[in-house]
C-alpha atoms as one frame of an Amber mdcrd trajectory, in Angstrom:
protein
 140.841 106.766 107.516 140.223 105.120 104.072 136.650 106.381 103.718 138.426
 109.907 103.159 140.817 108.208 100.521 137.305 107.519  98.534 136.456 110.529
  95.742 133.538 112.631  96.365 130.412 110.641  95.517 131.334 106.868  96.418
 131.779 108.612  99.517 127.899 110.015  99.339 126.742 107.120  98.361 128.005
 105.411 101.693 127.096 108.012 103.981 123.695 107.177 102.387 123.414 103.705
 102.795 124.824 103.622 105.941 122.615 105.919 107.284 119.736 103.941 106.004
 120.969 100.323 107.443 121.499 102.493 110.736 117.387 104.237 110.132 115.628
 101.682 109.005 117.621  98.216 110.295 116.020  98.615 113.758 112.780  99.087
 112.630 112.849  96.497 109.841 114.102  94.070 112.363 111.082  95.204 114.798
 108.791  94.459 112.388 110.216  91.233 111.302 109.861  90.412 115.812 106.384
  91.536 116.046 105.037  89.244 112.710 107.538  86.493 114.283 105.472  86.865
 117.638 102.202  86.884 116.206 102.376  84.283 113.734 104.575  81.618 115.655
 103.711  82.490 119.564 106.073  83.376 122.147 107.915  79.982 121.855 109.848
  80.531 125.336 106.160  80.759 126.684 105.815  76.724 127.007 109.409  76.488
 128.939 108.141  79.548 131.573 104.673  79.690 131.517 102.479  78.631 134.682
 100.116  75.664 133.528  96.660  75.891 134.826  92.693  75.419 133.264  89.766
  78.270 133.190  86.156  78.330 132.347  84.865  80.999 130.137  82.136  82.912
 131.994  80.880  84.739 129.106  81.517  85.378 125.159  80.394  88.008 122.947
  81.198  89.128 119.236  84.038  91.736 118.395  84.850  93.449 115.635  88.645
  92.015 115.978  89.572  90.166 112.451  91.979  87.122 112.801  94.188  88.060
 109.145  94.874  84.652 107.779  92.753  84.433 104.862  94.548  86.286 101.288
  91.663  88.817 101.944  90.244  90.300 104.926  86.801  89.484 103.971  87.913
  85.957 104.379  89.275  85.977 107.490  87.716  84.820 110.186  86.070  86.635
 113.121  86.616  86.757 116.660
């Protein structure tokens, strides 16, 4: 009821900005989860995960760049 005691363009200007916490919030916060994820691990994985050992049958070169060099030509290579 007190957002329509507000004049005409405070009131604007927080239609705006909520509409842009409510837009780009979620995805903001997804992006935050997946660089969270991929930097740090799943951290819940040692707590559930099922130990066990593996042998590598074969390897080969990809084209798949691991990013953690300032620039991608020095990154490393998978």
């Amino acid at each position: 009821m007190s957002v329509h005691a507000l004049s005409a363009v405070p009131r604007v200007v927080l239609v705006i900005a909520v509409a842009g916490v409510l837009w780009w919030g979620p995805y903001a916060y997804a992006v935050y989860l997946s660089l969270s994820v991929m930097r740090n691990g799943d951290r819940r994985l040692p707590e559930r995960g099922i130990p066990g050992t593996a042998e590598v049958l074969s390897a080969k070169r990809t084209r798949t760049v691991i990013r953690q060099g300032e620039f991608a030509w020095e990154a490393p290579r998978l």
